[in-house]
Each structure stands twice: as structure tokens, then as C-alpha cells.
BADREN-400144 format. One record per residue: x, y, z of N, C-alpha, C in turn. Coordinates in steps of 0.05 Angstrom, whole numbers, padded with zeros to 5 digits, always signed. Layout:
XYZXYZXYZ ...
This chain:
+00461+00793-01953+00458+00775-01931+00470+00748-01937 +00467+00734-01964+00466+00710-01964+00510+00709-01971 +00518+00732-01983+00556+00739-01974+00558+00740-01952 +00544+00750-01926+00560+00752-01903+00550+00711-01884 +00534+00711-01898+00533+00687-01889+00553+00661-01900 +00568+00661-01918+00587+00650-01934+00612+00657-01922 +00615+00671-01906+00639+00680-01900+00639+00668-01867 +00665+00653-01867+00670+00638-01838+00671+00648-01817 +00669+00648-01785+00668+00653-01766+00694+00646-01753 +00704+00670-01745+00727+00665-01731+00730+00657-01697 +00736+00633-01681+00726+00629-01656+00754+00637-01642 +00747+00655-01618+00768+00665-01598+00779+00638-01587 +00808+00648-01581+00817+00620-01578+00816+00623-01547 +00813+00602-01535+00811+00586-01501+00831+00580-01491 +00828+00597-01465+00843+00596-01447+00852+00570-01432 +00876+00559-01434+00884+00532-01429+00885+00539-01393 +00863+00531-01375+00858+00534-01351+00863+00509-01326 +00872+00483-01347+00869+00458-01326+00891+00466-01307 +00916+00472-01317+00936+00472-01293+00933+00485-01279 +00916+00506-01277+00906+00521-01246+00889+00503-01236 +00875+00495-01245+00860+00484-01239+00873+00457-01224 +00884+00446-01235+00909+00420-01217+00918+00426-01191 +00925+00461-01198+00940+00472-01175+00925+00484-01159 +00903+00487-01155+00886+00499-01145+00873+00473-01120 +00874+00443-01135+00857+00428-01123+00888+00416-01108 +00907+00417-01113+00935+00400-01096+00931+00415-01083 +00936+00452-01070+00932+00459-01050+00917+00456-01030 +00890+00449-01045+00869+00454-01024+00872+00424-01002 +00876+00393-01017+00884+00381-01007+00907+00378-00988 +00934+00396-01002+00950+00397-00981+00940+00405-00961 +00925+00427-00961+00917+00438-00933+00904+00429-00910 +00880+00417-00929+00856+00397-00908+00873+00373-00899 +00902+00360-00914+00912+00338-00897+00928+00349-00872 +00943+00380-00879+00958+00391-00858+00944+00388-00841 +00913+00402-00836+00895+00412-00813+00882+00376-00807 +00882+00364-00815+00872+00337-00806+00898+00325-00788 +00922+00334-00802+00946+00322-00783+00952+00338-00757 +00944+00369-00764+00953+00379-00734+00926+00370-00718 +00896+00376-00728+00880+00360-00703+00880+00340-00690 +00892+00311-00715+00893+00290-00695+00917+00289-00669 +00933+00316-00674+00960+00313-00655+00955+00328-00638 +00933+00348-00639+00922+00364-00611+00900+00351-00596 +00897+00360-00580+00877+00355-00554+00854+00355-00559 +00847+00363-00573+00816+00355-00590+00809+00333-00600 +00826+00327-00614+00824+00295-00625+00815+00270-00603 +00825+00277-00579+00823+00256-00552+00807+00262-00543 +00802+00238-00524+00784+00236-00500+00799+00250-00475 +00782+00269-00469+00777+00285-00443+00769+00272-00418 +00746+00262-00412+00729+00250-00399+00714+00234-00404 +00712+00220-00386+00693+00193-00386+00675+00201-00369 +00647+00213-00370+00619+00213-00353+00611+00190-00350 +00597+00179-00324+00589+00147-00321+00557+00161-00295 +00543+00165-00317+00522+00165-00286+00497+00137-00295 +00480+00135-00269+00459+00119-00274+00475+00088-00253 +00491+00091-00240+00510+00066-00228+00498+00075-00197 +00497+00055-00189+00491+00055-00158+00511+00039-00142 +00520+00013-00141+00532-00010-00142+00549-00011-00149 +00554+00000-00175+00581-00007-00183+00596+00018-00185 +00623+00020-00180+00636+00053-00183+00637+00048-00209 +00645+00083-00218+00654+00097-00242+00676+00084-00248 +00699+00078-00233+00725+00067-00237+00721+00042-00255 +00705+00019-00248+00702+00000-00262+00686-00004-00285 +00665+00013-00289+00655+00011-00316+00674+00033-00334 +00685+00045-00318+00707+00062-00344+00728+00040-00349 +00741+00026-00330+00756+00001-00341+00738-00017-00355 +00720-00024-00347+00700-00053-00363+00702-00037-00401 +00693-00007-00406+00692+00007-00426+00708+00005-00449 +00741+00006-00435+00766-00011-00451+00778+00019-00468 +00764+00042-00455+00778+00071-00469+00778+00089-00437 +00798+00106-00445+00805+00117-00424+00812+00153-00433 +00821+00169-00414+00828+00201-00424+00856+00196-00437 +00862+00217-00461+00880+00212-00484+00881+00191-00502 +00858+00175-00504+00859+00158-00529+00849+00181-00545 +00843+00166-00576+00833+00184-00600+00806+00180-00595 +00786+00197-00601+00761+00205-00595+00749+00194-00617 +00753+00192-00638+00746+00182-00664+00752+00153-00671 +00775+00134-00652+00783+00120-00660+00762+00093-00653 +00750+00108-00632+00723+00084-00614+00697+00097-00617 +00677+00066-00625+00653+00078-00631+00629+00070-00604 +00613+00079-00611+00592+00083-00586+00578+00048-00577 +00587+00033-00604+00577+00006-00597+00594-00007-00590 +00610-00009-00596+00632-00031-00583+00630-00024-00554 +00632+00003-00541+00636+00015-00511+00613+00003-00505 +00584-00004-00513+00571-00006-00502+00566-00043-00493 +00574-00055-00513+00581-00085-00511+00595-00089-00493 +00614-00076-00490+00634-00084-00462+00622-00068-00438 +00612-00052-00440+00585-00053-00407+00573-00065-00400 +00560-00084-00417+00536-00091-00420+00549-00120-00406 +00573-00122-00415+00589-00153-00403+00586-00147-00387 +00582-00135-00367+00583-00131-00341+00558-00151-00324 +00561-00167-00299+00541-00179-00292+00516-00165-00284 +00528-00138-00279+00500-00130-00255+00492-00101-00264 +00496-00098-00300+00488-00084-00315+00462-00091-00328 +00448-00089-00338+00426-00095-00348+00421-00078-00375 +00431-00050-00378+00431-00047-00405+00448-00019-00401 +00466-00003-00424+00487+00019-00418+00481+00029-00449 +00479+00056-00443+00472+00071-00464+00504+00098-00464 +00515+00088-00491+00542+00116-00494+00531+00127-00516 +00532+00161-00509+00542+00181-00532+00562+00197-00525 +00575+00204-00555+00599+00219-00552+00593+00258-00561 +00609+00262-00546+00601+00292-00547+00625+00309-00549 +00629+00328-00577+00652+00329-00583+00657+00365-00571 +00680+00372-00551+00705+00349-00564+00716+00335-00543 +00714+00311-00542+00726+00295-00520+00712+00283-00496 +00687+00287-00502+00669+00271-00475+00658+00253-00481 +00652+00233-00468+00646+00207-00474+00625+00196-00446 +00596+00203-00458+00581+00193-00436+00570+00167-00440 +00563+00150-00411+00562+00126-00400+00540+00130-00390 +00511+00123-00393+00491+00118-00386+00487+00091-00379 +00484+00086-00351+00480+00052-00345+00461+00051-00332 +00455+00031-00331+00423+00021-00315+00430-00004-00309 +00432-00009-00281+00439-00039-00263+00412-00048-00260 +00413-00079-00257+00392-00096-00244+00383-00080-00217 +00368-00089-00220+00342-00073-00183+00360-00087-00167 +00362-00076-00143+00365-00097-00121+00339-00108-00109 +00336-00125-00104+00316-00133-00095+00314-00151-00068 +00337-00155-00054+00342-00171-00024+00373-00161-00017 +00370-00169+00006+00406-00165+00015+00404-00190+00030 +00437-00197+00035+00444-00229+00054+00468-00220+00073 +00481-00226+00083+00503-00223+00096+00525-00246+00092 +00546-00235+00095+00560-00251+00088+00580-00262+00106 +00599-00286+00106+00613-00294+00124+00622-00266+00147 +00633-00253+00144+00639-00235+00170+00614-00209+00172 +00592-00227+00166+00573-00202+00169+00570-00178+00156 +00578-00184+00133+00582-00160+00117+00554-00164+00089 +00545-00138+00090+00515-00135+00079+00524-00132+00054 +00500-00149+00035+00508-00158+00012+00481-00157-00003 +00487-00139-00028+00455-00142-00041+00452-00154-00063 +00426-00166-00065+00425-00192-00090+00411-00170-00103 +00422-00180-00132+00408-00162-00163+00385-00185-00166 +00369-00173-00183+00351-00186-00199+00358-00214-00212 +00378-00212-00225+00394-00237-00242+00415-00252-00229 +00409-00242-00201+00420-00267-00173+00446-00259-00169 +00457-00234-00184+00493-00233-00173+00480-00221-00146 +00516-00225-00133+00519-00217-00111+00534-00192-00109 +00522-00172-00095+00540-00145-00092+00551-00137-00070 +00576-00129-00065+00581-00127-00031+00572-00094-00028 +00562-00090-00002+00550-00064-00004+00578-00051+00010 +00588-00019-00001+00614-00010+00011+00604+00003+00038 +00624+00013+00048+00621+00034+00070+00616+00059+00063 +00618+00061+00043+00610+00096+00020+00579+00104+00024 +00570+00073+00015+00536+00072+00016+00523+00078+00037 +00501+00095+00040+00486+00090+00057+00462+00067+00063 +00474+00052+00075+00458+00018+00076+00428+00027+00092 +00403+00022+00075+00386+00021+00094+00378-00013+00079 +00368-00025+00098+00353-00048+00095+00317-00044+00096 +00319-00037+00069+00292-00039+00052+00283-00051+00035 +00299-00075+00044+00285-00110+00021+00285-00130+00029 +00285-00152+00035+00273-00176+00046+00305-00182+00059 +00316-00193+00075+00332-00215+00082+00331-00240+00065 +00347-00253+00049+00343-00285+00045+00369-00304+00057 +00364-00316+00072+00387-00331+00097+00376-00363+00083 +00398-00370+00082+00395-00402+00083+00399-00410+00058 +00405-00392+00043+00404-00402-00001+00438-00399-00001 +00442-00419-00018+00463-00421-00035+00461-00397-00062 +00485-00397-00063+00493-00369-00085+00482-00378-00111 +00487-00392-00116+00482-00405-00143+00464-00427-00151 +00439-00422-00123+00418-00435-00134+00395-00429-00147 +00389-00454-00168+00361-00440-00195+00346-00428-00173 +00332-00437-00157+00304-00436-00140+00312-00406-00124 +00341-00393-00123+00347-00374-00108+00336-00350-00135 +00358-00358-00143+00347-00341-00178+00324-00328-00192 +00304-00357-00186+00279-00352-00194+00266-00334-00172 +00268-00336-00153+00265-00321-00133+00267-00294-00137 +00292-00284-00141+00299-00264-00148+00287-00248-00174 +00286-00264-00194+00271-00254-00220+00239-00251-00217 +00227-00257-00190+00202-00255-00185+00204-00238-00170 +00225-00228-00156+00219-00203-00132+00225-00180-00146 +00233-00179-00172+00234-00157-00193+00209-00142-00198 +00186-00159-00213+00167-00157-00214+00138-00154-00192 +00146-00153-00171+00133-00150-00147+00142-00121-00131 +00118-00102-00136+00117-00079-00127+00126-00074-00102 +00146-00053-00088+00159-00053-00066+00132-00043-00043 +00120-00043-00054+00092-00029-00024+00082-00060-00016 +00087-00088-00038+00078-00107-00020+00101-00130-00002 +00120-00106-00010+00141-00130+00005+00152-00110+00038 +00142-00087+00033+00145-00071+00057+00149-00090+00088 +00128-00110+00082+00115-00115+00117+00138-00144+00113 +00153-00145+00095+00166-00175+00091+00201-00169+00103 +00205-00184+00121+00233-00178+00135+00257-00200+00128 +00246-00234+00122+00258-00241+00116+00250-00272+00105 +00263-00281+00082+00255-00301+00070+00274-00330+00070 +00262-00361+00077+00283-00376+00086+00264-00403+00060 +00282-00409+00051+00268-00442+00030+00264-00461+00058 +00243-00475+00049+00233-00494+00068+00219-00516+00055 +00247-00530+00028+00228-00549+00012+00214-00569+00027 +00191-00587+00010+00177-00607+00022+00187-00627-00001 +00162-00654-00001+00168-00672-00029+00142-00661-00038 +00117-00652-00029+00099-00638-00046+00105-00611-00054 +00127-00597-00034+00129-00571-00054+00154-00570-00055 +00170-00573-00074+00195-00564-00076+00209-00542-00066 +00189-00520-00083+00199-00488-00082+00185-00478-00057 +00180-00492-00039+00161-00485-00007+00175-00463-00001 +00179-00435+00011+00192-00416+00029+00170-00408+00057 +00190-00393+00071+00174-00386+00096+00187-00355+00092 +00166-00344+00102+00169-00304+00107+00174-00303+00133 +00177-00284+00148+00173-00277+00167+00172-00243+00166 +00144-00238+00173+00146-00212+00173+00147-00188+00194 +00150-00170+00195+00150-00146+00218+00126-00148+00235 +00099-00153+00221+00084-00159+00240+00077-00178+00259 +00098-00194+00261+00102-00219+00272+00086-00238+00266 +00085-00243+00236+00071-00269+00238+00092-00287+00221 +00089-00310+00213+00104-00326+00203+00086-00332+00175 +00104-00322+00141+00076-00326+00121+00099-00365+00103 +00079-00381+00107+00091-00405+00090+00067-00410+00065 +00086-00404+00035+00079-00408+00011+00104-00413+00003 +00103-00412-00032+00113-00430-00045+00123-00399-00062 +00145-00410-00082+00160-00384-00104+00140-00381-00122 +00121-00402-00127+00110-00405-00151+00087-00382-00139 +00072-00395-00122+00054-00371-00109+00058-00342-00098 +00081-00336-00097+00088-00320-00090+00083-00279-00098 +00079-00287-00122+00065-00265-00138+00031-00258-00132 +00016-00284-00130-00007-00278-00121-00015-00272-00103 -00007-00287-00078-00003-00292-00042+00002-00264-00035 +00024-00251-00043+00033-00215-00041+00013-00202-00036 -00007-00211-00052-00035-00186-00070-00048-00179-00045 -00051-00203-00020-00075-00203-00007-00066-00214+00011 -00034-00209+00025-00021-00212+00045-00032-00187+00066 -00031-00171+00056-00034-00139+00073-00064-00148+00085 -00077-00141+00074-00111-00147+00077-00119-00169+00098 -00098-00195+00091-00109-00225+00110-00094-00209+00136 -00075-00199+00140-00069-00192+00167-00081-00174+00178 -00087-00154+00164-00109-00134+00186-00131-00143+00189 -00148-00162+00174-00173-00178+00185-00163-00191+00207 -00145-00209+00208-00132-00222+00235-00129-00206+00261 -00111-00175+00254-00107-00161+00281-00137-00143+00291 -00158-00147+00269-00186-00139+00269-00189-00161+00298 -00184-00186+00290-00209-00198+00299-00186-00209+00332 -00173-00194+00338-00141-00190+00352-00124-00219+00353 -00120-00221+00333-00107-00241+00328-00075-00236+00320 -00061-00228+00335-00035-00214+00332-00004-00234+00328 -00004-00258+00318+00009-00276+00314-00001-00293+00305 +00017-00311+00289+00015-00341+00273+00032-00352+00263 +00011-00370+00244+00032-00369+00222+00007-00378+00198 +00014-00372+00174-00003-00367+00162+00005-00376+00137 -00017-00400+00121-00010-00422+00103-00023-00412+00081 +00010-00409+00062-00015-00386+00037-00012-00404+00008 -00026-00435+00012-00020-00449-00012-00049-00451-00033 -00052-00482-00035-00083-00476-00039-00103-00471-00042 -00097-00473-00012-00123-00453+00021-00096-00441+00023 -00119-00419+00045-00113-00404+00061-00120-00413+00089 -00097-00412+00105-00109-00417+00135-00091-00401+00152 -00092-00403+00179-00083-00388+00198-00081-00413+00221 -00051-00422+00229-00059-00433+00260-00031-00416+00277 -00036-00421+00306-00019-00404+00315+00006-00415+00325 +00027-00409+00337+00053-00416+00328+00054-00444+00349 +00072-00459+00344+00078-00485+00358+00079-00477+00390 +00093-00460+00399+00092-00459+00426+00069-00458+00443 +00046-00433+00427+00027-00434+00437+00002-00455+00436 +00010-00472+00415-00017-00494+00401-00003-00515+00421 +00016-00516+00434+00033-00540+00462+00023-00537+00481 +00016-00500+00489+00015-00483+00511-00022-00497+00517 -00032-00496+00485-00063-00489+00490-00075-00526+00499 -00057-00544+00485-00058-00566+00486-00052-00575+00510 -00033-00565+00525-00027-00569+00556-00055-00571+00574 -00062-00534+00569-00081-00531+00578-00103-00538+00583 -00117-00554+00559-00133-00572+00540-00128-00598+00565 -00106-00609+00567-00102-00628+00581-00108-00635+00604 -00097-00611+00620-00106-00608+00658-00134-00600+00651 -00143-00588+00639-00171-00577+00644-00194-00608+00649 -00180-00631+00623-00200-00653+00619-00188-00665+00642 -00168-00670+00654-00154-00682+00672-00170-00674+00701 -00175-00643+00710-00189-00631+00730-00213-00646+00729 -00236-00643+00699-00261-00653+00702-00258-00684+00714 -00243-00694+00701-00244-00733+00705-00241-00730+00737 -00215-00717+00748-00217-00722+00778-00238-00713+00795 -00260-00685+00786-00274-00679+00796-00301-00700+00785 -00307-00716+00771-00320-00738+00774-00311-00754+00787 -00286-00780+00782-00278-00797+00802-00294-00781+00844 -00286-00758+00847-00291-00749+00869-00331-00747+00880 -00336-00735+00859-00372-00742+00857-00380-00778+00850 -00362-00786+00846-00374-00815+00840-00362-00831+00863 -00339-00829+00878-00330-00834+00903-00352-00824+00920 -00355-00809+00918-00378-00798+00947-00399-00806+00941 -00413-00810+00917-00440-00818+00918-00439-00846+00923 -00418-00863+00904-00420-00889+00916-00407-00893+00951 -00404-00881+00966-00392-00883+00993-00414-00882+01004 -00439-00860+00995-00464-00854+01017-00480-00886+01009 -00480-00902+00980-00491-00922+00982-00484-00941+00991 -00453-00946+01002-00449-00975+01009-00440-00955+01041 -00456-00940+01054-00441-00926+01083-00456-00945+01097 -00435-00964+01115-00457-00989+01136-00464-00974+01156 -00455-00944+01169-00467-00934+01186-00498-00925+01190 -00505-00923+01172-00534-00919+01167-00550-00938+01170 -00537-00961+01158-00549-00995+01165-00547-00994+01193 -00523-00994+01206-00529-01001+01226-00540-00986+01254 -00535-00957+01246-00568-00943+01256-00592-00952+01256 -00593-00956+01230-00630-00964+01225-00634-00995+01249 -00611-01009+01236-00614-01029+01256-00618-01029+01289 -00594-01012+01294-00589-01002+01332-00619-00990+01336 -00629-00980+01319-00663-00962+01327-00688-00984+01328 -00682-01002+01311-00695-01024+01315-00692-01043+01332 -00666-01056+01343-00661-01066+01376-00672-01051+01392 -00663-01021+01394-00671-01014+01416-00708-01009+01420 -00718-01009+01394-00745-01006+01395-00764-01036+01407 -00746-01053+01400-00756-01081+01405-00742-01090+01438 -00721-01083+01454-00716-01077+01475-00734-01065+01494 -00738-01040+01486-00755-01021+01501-00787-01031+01503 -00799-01045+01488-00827-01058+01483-00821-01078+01501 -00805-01097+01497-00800-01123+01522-00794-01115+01548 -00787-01098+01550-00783-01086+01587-00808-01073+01583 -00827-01065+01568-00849-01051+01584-00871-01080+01583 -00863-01107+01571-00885-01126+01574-00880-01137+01600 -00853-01134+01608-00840-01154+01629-00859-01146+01658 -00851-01129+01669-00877-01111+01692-00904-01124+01683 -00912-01119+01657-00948-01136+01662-00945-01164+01668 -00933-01174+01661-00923-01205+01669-00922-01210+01706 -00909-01184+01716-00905-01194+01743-00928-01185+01761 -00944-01165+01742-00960-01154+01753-00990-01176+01755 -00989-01196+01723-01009-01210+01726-01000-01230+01747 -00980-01245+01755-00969-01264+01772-00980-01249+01805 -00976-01230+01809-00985-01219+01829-01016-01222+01836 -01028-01219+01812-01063-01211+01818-01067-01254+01815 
């Protein structure tokens, strides 16, 4: 044992394997750059389509332009944030969500500001305000129903219009139902003063600032009113709360108010004419009087006869 352990070990000699191995990995690269060059040159590589849903207001056409990629760019070359930054530029976007879906679709998820009023515009053409006060012209495509307030009388680009608007966001559409149309009517005690006018014909005057609260218990103050049949006004929602009724009729009631006290006065002057007439009437004087001549007449012709009658005896 301890001779065969003395005696050297002969090691098989090794196969010199790198240059396959060189050659083995240049191919494989050649290949994956070939197939990376013919995909980016086929139709796969690009954009197909642009999907754009969630738009009401604004067409597909313009947020695929606002987007800044179009069909046959490289699909890979644009990422999902940048597309979404240039939506989002948009005024009357409010937030746009893109994923890409391979191979070649490119969806556009947008979400616009609420509308929340419409105005009309120089040739009468209906126009709806966003939340963040742009202005939108409504097309002929749309089906226009007018299911939000009117606001007439505001400038485009006023704060107090604005704020307005960022408050009718937040105000549930079941309390603006009975609301047809809204006009500013500053004061020097209220700046932000507006007037409503609503379907049920009354006239509602508060303020922007109140305007969130006033809503709550708009519905309720009017059916107590047509409870108690009170079917017009106008109705002061600051403060207080009050109710008086519209100028024509508070003229109408005031008129009335007028002749009525006007009737009584003449129907006194007339009782105070006649009673003082029966006390200063000389006809009665001079009855009493004529009854008394003739009573003192009639007594002297019946003394006159005893007179001739004693002259006789």
C-alpha cells in the first residue's frame, strides 16, 4: 500500500472548451439583435390605437392630440407618464389615467371636471361651466338637456364666479333640482350676495358663502310655504330667514292698504258731516220756535172774545 501510494497520479488532460463557448455566446447575441431589429421594423413595435374613454366634453381627437403620440409611432419609445402629464394640461381635465397594452394599444382613461351650470353665449349658443370655471361650448353631437342652474350676468373670469362654481361641485344634484337660475346681486354688506330663481316660482336671495347651508333646507322652507298656500316670494336666506312677497304685489297690497284707510276717513268725514249738520240744523230751531208763536197767538185770540165779552156785560 504505502508503493502504490508513492507512485504519481496521472491527470486526463482538459478539453480546451472556451472557443465554443465564445462561439456559442456571439451567436446567440447575433440572433437576439437580428430579432430585436426585425421587431422594431414590424408592426408590433408601434402604436395601433389610441383608446380615449371617460371624455364627455371633450372629443377623442383632442386628447389624442393634447397626448403628443399618435398610430405608427414606437410603442416602447413613450411612457405612460409623460402621456399622462400632457392630459392632465388640459383645462377641463381633472385627472387621466394611461396603460399600455401590448401590442400597440394605448389606453386613455380621463376624468373631466363635473359640469355644474350652463350660460349662453353671445349668439345663444349653450355653454357649460366646469367646476374650475372653464368654459365649454356644448356641440350639436350632444344631447343638451338643461339639468343645472343657469348663471347670467358673471363675467368669465371672475373669482366670485369661480368660487361659485367650486361650491356647486360639492353640492348634491337633488338640492339644486328646484334651482333654474343664478344672478350676483352684490351689496356693500354682502359682497358675494346672489339671487336664485327657482321653478317653483319663488325668488331665493343669499350669499356664495351661505350657499352650502341655505341648499340643506331650501326644499323643506318651500313646502311649509305652499302648506300654508303661500305660492310665491321671495325668500331671504342670510342670517334670518324670512319670506316677503314680490314687489308688485307688496305695491298691489299697499295700494289697497291705501283706499281701504282712505274709504274709512271719508266714511267718517260723512258720519261727522251729518251728525254735526243735525246739531247746527236751524230748521228745528225754528220749528220749535213757529210752535211757540203760534201757541202764544192762538191763547191771545182766545183772550180777545173775553175782553169783548166783559165790555158787553
Amino acid at each position: 500500500m504505502q508503493a502504490e501510494e508513492r507512485l504519481p497520479v496521472i491527470h486526463k488532460p482538459k478539453t480546451k472548451s472556451r472557443s465554443n463557448k465564445k462561439l456559442l455566446v456571439f451567436l446567440i447575441l447575433f440572433f437576439i439583435t437580428l430579432l430585436c431589429v426585425l421587431f422594431f421594423q414590424s408592426s408590433f413595435s408601434k402604436i395601433t390605437s389610441i383608446e380615449v374613454d371617460g371624455q364627455e366634453l371633450l372629443s377623442p381627437e383632442s386628447i389624442g392630440q393634447a397626448s403628443g403620440v399618435k398610430a405608427g409611432d414606437h410603442f416602447f419609445s413613450v411612457s405612460s407618464s409623460s402621456i399622462e402629464n400632457k392630459v392632465n394640461a388640459l383645462k377641463m381635465v381633472e385627472s387621466a389615467t394611461v396603460t399600455k397594452h401590448f401590442p400597440g394599444v394605448i389606453h386613455i382613461q380621463v376624468m373631466e371636471y363635473p359640469k355644474v351650470a350652463y350660460q349662453f353665449g353671445d349668439n345663444n349658443q349653450p355653454q357649460a361651466i366646469l367646476a374650475d370655471g372653464s368654459i365649454v361650448s356644448v356641440s350639436s353631437d350632444m344631447n343638451f338637456v338643461l339639468d343645472k342652474p343657469i348663471l347670467s350676468g358673471w363675467a368669465n373670469n371672475e373669482s366670485l364666479k369661480i368660487k361659485l362654481c367650486h361650491i356647486l361641485e360639492n353640492i348634491p344634484a337633488s338640492l339644486l333640482t328646484d334651482v333654474s337660475e343664478i344672478k350676483p346681486e352684490p351689496s356693500e354688506s354682502y359682497p358675494d350676495k346672489i339671487k336664485m330663481y327657482t321653478r317653483s316660482q319663488y325668488e331665493v336671495v343669499t350669499t356664495v358663502g351661505y350657499l352650502p347651508e341655505k341648499l340643506k333646507y331650501l326644499d323643506s322652507y318651500i313646502a311649509n310655504l305652499k302648506e300654508n298656500k303661500i305660492n310665491t316670494g321671495v325668500l331671504r336666506l342670510l342670517e334670518a330667514d324670512t319670506h316677503a312677497p314680490f314687489e308688485q304685489d307688496a305695491k298691489s297690497s299697499k295700494d289697497a292698504a291705501g283706499k281701504g284707510t282712505a274709504g274709512k276717513d271719508n266714511a267718517q268725514d260723512k258720519k261727522s258731516s251729518s251728525t254735526g249738520g243735525a246739531a247746527q240744523d236751524p230748521k228745528k230751531d225754528t220749528s220749535k220756535d213757529s210752535s211757540k208763536d203760534t201757541s202764544k197767538s192762538s191763547s191771545a185770540k182766545e183772550n180777545k172774545p173775553s175782553g169783548k165779552e166783559n165790555s158787553r156785560n
